[in-house]
N, CA, C and O atoms as a MOPAC input file, in Angstrom:
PM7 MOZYME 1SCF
protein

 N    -78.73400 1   -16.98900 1    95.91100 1
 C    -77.82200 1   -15.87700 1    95.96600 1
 C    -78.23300 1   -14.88100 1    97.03800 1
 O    -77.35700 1   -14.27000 1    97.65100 1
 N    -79.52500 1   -14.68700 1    97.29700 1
 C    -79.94200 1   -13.78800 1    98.11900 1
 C    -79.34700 1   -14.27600 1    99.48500 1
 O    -78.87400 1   -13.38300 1   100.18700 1
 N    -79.29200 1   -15.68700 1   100.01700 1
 C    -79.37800 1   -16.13100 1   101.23700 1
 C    -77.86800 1   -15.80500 1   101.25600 1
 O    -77.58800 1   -15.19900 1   102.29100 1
 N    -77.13300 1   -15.94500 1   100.70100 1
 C    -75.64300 1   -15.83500 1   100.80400 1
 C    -74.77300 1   -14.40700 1   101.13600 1
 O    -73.58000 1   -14.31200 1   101.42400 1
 N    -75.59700 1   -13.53400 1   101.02000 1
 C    -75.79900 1   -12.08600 1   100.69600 1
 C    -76.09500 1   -11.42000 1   102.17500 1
 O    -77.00400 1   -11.92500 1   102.83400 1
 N    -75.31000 1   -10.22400 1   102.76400 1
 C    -75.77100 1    -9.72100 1   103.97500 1
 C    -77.28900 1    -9.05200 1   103.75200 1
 O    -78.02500 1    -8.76300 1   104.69500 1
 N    -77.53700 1    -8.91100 1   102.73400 1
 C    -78.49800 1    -7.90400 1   102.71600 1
 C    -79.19200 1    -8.05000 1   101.33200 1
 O    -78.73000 1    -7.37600 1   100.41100 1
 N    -80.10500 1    -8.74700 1   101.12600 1
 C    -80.30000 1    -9.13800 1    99.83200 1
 C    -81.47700 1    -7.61800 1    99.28000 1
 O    -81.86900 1    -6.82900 1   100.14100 1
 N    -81.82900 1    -7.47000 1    97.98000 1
 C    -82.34900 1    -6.67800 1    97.34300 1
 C    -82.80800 1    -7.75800 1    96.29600 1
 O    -82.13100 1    -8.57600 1    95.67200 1
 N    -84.23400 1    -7.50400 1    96.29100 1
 C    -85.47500 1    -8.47300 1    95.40200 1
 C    -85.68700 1    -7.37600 1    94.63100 1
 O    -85.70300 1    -6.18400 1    94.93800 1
 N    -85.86700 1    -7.99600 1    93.45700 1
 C    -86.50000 1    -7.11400 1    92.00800 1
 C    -87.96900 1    -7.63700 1    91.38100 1
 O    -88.11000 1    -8.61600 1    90.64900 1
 N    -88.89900 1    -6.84300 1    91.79700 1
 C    -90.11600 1    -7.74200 1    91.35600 1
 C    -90.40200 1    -7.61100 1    89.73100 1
 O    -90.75600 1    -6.54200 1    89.23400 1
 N    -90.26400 1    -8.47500 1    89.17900 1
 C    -90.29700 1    -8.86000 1    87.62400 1
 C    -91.37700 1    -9.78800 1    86.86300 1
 O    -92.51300 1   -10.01900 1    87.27700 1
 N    -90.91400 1   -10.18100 1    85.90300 1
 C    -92.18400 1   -11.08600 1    85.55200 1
 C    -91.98200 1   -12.66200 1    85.50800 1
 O    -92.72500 1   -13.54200 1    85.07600 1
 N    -90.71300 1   -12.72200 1    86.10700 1
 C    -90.66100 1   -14.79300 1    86.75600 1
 C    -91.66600 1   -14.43400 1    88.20600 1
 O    -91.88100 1   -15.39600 1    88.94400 1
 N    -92.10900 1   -13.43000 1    88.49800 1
 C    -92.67000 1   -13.42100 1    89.93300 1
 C    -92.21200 1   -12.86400 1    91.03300 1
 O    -91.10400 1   -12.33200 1    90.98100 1
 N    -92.91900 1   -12.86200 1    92.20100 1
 C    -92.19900 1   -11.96600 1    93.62200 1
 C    -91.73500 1   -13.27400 1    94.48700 1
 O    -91.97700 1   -13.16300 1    95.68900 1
 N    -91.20000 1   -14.31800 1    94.14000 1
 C    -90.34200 1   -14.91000 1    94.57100 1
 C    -89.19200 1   -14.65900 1    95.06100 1
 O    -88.81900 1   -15.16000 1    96.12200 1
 N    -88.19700 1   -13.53900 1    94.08500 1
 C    -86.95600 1   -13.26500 1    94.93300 1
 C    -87.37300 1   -12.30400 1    95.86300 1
 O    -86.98800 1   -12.32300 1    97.03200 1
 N    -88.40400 1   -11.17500 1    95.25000 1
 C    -88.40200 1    -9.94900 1    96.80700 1
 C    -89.03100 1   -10.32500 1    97.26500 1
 O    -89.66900 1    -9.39800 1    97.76400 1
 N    -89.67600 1   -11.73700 1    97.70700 1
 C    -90.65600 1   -12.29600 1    99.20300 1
 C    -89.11800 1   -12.24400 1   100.00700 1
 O    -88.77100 1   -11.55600 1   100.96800 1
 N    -88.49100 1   -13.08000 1    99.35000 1
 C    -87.68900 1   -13.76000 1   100.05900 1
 C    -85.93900 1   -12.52000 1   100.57100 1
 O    -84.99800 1   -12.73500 1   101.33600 1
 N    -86.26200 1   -11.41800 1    99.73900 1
 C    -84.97900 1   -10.70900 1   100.08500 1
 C    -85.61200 1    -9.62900 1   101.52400 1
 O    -86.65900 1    -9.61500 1   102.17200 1
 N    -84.33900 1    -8.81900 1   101.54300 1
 C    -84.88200 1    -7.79700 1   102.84300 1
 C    -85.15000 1    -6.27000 1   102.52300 1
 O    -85.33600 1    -5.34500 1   103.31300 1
 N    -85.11600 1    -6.26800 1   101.10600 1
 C    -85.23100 1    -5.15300 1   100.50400 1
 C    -86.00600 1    -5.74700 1    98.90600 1
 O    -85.56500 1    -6.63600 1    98.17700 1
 N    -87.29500 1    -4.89700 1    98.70200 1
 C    -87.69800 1    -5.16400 1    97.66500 1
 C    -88.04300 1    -3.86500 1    96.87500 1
 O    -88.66700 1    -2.89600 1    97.30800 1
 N    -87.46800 1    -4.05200 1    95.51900 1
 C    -87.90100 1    -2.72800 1    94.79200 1
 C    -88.85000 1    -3.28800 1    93.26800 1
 O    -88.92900 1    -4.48100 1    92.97500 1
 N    -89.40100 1    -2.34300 1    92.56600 1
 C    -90.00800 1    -2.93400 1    91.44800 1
 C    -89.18900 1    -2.61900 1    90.30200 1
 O    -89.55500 1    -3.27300 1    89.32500 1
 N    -87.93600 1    -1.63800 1    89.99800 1
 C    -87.25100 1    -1.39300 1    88.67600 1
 C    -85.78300 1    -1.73500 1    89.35100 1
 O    -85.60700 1    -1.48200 1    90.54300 1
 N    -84.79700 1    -2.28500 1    88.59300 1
 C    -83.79200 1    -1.80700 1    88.79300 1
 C    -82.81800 1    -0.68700 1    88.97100 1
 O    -81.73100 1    -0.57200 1    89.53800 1
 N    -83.60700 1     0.10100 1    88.27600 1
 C    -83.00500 1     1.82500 1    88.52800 1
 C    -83.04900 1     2.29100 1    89.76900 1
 O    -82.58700 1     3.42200 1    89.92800 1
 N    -83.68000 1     1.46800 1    91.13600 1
 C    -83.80100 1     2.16400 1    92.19400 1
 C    -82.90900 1     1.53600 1    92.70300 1
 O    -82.89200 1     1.80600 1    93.90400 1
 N    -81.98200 1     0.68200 1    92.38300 1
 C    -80.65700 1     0.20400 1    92.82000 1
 C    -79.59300 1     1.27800 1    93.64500 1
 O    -79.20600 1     1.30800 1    94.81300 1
 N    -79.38200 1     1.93600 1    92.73300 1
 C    -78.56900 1     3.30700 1    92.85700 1
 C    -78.97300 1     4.05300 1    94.12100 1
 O    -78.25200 1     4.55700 1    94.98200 1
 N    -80.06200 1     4.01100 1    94.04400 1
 C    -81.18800 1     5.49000 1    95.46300 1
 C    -80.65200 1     4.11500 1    96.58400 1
 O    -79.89900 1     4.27100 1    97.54500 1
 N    -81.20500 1     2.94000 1    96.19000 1
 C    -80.95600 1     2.32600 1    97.88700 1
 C    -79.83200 1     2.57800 1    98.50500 1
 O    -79.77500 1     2.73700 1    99.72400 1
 N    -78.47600 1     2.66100 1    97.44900 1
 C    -77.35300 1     1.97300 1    98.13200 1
 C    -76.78400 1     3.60000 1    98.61300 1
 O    -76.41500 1     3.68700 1    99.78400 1
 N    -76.72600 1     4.58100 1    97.94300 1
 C    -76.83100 1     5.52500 1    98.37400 1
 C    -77.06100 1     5.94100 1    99.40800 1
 O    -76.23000 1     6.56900 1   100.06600 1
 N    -78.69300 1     5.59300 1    99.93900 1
 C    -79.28200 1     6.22200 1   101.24200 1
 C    -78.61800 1     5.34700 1   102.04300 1
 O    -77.97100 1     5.93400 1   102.91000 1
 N    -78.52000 1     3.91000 1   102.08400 1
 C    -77.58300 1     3.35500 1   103.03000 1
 C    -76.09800 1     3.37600 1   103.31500 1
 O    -75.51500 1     3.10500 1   104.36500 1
 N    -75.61100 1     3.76400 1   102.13200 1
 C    -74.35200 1     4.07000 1   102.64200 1
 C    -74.19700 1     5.44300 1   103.10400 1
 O    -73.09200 1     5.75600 1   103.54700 1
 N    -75.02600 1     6.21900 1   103.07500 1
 C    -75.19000 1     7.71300 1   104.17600 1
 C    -75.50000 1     7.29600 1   105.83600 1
 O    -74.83800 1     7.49600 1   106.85400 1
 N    -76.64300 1     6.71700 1   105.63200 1
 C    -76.53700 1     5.81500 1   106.38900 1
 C    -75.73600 1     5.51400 1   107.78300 1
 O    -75.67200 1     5.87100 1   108.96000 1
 N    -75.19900 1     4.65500 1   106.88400 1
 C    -73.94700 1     3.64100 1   107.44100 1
 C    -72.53400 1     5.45600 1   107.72200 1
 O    -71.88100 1     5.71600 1   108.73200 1
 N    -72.57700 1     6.04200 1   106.73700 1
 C    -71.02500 1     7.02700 1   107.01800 1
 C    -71.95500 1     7.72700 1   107.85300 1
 O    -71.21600 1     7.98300 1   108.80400 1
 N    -72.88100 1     8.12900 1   108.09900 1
 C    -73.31600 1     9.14900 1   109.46600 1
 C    -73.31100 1     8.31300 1   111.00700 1
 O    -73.20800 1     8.76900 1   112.14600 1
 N    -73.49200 1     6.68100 1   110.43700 1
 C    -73.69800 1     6.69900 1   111.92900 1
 C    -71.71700 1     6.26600 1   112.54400 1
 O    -71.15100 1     6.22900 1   113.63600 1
 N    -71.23700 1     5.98700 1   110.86800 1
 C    -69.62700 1     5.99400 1   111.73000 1
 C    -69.02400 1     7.10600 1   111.95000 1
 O    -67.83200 1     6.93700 1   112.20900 1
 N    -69.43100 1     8.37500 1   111.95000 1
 C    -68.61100 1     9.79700 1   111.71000 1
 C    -69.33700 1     9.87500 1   113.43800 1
 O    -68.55700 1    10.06800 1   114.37100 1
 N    -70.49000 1     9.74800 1   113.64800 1
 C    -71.01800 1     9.70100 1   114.73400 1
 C    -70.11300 1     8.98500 1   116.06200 1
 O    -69.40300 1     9.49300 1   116.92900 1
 N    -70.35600 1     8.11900 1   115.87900 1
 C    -69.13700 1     6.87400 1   116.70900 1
 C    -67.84700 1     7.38500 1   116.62600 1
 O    -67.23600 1     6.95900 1   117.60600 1
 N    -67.21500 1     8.00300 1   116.02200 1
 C    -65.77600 1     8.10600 1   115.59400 1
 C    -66.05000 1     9.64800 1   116.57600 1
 O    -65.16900 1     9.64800 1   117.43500 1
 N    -66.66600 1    10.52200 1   116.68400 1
 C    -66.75100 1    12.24400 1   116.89600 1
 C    -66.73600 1    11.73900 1   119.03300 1
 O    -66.02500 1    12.12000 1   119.96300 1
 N    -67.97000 1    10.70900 1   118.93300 1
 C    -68.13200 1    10.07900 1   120.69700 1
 C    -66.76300 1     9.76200 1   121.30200 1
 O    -66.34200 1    10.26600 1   122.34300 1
 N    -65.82000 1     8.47300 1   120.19700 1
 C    -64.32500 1     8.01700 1   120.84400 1
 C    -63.70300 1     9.40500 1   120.95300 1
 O    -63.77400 1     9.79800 1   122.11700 1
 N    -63.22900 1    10.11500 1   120.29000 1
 C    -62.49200 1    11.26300 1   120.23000 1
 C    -63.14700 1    12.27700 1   121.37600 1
 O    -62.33100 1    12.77000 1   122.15500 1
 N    -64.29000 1    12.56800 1   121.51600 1
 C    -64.65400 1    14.09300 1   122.73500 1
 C    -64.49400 1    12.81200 1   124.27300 1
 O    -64.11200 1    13.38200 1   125.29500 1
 N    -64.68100 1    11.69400 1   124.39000 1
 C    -64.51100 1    10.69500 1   125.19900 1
 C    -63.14900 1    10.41600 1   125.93900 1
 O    -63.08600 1    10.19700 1   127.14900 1
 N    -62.04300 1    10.44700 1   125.07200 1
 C    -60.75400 1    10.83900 1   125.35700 1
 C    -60.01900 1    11.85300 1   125.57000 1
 O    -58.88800 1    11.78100 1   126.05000 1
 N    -60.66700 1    13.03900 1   125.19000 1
 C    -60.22300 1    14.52500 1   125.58800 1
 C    -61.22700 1    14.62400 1   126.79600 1
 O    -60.83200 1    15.56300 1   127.48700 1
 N    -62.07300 1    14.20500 1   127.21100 1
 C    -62.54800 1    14.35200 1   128.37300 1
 C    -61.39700 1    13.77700 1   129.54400 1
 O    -60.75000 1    14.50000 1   130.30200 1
 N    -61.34600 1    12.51400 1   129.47700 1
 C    -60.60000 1    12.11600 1   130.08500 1
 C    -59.24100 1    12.56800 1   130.28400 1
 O    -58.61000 1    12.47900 1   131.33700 1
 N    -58.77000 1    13.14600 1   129.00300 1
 C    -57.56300 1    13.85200 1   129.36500 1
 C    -57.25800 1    15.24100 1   130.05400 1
 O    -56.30300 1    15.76000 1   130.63100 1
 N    -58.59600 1    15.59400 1   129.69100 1
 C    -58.73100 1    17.14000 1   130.71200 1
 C    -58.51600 1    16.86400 1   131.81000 1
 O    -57.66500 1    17.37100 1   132.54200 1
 N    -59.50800 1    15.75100 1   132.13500 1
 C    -59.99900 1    15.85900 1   133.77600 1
 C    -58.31500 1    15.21500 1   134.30400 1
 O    -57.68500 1    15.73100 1   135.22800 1
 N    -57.88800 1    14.18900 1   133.61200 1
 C    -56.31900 1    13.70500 1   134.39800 1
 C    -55.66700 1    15.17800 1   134.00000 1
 O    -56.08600 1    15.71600 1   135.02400 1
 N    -55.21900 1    15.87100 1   133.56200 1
 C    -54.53500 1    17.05800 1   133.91100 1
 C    -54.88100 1    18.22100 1   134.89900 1
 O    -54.14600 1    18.94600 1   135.56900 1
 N    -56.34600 1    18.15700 1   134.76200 1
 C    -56.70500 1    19.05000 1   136.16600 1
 C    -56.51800 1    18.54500 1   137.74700 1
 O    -56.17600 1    19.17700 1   138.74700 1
 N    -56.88000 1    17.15900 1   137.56100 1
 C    -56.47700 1    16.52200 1   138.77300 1
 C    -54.92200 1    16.56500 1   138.85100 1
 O    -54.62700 1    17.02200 1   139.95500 1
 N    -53.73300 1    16.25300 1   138.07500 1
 C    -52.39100 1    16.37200 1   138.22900 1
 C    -52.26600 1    18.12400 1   138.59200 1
 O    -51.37100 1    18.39000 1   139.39500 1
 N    -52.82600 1    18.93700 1   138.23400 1
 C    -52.68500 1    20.17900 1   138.40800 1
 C    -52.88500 1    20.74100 1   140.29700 1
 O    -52.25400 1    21.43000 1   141.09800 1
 N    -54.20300 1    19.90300 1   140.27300 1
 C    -54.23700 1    20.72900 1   141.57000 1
 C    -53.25700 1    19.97100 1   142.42200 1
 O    -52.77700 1    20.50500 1   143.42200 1
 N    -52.91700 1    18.64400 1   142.03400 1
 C    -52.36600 1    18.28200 1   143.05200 1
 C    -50.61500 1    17.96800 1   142.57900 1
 O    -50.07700 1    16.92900 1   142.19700 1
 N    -50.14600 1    19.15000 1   142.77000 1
 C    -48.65600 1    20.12100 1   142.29800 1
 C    -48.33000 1    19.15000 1   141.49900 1
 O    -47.27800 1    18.66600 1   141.91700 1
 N    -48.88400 1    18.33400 1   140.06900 1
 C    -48.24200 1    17.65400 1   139.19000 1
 C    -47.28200 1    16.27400 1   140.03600 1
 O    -46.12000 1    15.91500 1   139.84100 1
 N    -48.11500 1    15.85200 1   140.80600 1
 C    -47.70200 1    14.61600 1   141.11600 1
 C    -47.97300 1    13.44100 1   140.04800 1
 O    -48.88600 1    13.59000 1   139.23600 1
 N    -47.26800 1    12.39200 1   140.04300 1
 C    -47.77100 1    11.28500 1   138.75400 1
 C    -48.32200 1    10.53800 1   139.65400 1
 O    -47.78500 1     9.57300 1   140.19800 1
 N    -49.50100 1    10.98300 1   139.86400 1
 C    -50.79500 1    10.02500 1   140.49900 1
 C    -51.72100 1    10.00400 1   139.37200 1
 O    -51.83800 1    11.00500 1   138.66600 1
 N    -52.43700 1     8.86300 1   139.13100 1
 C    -53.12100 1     8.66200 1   138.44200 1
 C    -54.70400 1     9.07700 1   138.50700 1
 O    -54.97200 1     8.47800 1   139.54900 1
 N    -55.67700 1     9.55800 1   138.19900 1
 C    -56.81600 1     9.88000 1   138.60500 1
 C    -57.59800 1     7.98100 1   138.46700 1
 O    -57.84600 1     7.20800 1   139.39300 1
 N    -57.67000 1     7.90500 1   137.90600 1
 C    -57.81700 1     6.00400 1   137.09600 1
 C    -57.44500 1     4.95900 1   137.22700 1
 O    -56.52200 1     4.74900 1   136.44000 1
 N    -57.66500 1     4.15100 1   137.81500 1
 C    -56.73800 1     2.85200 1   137.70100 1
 C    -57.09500 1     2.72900 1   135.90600 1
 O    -57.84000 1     3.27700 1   135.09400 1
 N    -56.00400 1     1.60800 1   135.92400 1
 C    -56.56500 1     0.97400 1   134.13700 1
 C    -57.48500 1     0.43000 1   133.83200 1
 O    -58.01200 1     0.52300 1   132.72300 1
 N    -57.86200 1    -0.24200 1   134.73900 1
 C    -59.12900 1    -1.73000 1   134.77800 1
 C    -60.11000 1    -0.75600 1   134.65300 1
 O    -61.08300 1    -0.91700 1   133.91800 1
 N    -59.93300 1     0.20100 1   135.29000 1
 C    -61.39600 1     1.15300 1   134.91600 1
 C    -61.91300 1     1.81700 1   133.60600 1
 O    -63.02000 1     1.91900 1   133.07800 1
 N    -60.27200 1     2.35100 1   133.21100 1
 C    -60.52900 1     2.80500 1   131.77000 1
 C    -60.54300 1     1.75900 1   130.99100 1
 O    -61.16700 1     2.10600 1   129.98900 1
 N    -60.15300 1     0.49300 1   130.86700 1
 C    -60.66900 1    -0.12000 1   129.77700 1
 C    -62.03100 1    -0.34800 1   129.95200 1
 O    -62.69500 1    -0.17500 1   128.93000 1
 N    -62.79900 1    -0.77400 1   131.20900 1
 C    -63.80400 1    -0.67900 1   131.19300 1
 C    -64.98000 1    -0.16300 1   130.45100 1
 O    -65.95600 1    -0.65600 1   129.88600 1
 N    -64.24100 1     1.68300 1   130.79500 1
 C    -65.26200 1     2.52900 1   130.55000 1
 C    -65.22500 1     2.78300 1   129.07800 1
 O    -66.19700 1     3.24400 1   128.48100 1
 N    -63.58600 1     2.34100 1   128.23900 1
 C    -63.47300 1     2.57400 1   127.02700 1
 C    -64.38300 1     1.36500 1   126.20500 1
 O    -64.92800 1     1.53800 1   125.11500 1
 N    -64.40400 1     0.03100 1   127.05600 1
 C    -64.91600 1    -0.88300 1   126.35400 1
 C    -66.32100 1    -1.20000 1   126.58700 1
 O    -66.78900 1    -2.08300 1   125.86800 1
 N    -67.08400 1    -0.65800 1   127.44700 1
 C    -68.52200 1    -0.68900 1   127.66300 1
 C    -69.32700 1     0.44400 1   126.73800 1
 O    -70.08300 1     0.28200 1   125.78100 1
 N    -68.79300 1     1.84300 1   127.50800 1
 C    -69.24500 1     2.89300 1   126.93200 1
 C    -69.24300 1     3.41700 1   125.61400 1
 O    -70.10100 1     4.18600 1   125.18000 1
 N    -67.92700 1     2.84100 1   124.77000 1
 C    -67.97100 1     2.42500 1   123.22800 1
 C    -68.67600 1     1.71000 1   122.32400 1
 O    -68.89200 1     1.98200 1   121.14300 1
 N    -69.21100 1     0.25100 1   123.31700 1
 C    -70.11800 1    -0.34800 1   122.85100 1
 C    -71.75700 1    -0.28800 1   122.66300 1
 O    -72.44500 1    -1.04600 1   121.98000 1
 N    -72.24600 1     1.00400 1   123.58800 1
 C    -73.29300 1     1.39100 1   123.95900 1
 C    -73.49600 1     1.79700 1   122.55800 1
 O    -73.86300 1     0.90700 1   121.79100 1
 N    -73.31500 1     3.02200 1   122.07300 1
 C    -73.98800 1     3.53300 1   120.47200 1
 C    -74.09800 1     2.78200 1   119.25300 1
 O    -74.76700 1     3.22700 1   118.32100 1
 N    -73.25500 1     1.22900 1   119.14800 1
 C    -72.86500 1    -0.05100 1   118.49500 1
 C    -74.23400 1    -0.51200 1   118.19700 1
 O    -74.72500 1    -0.60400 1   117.07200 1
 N    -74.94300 1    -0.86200 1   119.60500 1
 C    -75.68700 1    -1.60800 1   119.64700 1
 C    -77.30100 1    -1.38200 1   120.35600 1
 O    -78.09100 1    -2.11500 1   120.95100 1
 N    -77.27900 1     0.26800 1   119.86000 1
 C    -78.71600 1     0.41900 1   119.81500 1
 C    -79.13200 1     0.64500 1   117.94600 1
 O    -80.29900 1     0.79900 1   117.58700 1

């Protein structure tokens, strides 16, 4: 069951430390069930409120700067961007905080 499991949690008991050798989380009572999942799901919602706060100030950047550039230049529909760039920068620079 553990192997099947993203994230297994071992309970060391008295069949032995067989399951928490083998899980990625080992506790000695079951009552600390509750505290783990807790701290990880804080966790987990800080680092997506995080990611979610980067996309959002990331796109108002970009939208400033294309209105200041349309501004100075008397609201012509010139683009500051090609597209290939912004997906780029949306799809690289998004992935950066992912995957440290």
């Amino acid at each position: 069951m553990i192997q099947a499991a993203d994230a297994g949690i071992g309970i060391v008991g008295k069949e032995g430390k067989q399951a928490s050798l083998a899980a990625d989380f080992s506790i000695t009572q079951f009552s600390y069930v509750g505290r783990l999942l807790l701290w990880h799901g804080r966790n987990s919602y800080n680092r997506c409120a995080s990611l979610s706060q980067f996309i959002i100030h990331r796109g108002l950047i970009i939208s400033v700067m294309q209105t200041i550039f349309s501004a100075v230049f008397f609201f012509v529909s010139i683009s500051l961007y090609q597209g290939v760039l912004l997906i780029g920068y949306s799809s690289f620079f998004t992935m950066g905080p992912c995957s440290c």
